[in-house]
C-alpha positions in Angstrom: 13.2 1.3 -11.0 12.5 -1.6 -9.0 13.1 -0.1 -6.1 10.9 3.0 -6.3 8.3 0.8 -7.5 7.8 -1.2 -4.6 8.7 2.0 -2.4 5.3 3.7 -3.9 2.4 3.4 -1.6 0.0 2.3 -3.6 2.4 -0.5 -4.5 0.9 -2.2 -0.9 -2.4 -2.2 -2.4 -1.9 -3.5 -5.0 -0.5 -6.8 -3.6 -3.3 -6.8 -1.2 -5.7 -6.5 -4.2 -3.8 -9.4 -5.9 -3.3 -11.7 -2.6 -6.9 -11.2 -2.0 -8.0 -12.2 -5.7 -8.2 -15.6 -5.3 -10.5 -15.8 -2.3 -13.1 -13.5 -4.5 -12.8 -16.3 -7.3 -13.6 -18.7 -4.5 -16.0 -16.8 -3.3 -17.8 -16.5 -6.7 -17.6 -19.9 -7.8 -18.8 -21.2 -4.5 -22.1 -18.5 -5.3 -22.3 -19.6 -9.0 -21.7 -23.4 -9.0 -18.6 -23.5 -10.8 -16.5 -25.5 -8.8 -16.2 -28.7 -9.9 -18.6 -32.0 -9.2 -17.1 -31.4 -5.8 -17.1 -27.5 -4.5 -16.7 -28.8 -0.4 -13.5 -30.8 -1.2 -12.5 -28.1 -4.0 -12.6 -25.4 -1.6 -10.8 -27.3 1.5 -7.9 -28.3 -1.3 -7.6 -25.1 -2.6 -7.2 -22.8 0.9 -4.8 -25.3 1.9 -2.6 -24.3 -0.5 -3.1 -21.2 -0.9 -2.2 -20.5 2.4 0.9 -23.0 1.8 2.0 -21.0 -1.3 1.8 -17.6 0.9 3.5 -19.5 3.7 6.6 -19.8 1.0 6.0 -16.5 -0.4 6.2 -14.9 3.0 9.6 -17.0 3.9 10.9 -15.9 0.8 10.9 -12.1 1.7 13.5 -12.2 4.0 16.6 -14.3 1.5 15.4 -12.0 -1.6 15.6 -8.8 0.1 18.7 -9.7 0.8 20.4 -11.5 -2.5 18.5 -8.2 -4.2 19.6 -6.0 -1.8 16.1 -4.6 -1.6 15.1 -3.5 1.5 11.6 -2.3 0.2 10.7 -5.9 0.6 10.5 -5.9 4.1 7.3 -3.6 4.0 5.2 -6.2 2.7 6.0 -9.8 4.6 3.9 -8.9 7.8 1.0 -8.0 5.1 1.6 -11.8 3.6 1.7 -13.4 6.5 -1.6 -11.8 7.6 -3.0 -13.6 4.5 -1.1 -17.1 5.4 -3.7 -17.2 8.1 -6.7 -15.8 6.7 -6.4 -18.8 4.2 -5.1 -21.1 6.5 -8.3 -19.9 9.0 -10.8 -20.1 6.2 -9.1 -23.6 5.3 -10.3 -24.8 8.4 -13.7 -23.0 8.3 -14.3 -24.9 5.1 -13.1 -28.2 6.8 -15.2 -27.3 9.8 -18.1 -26.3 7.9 -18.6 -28.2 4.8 -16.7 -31.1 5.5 -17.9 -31.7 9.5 -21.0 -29.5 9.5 -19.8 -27.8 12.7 -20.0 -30.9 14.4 -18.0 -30.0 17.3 -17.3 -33.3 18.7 -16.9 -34.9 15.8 -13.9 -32.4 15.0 -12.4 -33.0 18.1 -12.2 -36.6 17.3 -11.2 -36.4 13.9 -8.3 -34.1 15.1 -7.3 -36.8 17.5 -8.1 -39.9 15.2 -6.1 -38.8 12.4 -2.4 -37.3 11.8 -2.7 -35.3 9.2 -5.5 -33.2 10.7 -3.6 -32.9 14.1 -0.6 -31.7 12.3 -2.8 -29.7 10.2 -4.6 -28.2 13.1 -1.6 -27.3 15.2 -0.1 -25.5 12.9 -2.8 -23.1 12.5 -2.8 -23.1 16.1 1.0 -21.9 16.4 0.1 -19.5 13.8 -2.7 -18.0 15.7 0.0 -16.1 18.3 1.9 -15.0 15.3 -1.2 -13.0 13.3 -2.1 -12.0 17.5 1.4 -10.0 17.2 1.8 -8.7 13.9 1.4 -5.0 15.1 3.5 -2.2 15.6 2.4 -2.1 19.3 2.7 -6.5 20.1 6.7 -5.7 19.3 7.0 -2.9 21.8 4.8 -4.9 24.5 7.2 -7.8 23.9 10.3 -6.1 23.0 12.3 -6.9 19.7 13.9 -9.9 21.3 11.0 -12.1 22.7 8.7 -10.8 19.7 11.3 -12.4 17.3 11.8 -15.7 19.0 8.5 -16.1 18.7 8.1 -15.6 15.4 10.8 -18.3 14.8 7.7 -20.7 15.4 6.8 -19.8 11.8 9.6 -22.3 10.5 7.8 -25.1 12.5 5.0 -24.1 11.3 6.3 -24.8 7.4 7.6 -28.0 8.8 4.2 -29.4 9.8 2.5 -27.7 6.6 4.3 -29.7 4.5 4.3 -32.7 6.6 0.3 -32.0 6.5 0.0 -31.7 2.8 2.3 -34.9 2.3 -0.5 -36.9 4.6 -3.3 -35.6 2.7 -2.3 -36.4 -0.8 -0.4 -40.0 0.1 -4.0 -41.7 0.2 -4.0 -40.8 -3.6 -0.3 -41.6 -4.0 0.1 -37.8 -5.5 3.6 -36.1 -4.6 4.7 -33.9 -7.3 3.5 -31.0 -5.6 4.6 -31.8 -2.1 7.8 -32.4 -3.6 7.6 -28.7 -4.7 6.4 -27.4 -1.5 9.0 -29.0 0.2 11.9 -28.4 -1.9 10.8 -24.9 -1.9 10.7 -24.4 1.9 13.7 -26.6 2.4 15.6 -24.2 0.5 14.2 -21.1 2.2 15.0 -22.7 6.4 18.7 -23.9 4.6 19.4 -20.5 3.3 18.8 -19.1 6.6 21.0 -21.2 8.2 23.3 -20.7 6.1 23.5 -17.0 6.2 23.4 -17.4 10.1 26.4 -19.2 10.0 28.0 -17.1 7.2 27.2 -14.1 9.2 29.1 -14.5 11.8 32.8 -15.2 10.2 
């Protein structure tokens, strides 16, 4: 039953609808004051981790379609990693925007001045080639091979995520989520290693 139910086509949408949900709540409560004392620092905080939570969501495709031996799964991780960078790119909108008023200079030193926006920073910028590629026609251009190597860069990519959310919430001392996030996408890079290794005995 599963598996004709995420082999329907309308299935698609209906993640799309749902992955797309919390941007329209954003969007709403950014329209309707009802974000807090704080709406700039609410909406920078809250793309961050959405885009971190699609980041594991999207790593997670690969080990469940295979433990569930579901191959329908497949269909839908390009479609979550689209929406890793949407929120990772309206992330830094909001940090660009609200935070540095498009104050292009003083971006450019905050990115060098501090860490966690550097990491932060490059790892939307590796994930800018990856969303550039995500089409039927960037994987014949650049051939199965070389358009999978590159989308290896998606595990360093986690790596600096975390590393960028553990930055941002030490100033408060607050790590019981990026404990979480960490444990979560430890688990997903180990189990791919594993099965690598597994694999080929």
């Amino acid at each position: 039953m599963v598996r004709a139910l995420l082999g329907k086509p309308q299935t698609k949408s209906v993640i799309f609808t749902i992955a797309a949900l919390p941007f329209c709540y954003l969007l709403w409560g950014a329209f309707n004051d009802a974000l807090g004392a704080n709406p700039a620092e609410y909406l920078i905080r809250s793309t961050g981790e959405l885009a971190l939570r699609f980041l594991c969501l999207t790593l997670a495709v690969t080990p469940l379609r295979a433990i569930a031996k579901l191959p329908e799964l497949l269909r839908f991780r390009r479609m979550l990693g689209l929406f890793v960078y949407f929120y990772a790119a309206i992330h830094l909108l909001c940090y660009s925007w609200l935070d540095m008023g498009f104050e292009w200079m003083d971006i450019a030193v905050d990115i060098a001045k501090r860490p966690f926006i550097l990491v932060g920073f490059t790892a939307f910028v590796l994930l800018t080639p990856l969303a550039a590629t995500s089409f039927n026609r960037a994987i014949r251009w650049l051939g199965g091979k070389r358009w999978q190597l590159l989308h290896r860069v998606v595990y360093g990519v986690a790596v600096l995520a975390v590393l960028h959310f553990y930055w941002m919430r030490a100033g408060k001392s607050n790590f019981a989520e990026v404990v979480v996030y960490g444990a979560i996408l430890a688990a997903l890079l180990l189990w791919r290693v594993w099965n690598k290794r597994f694999a080929r005995h």
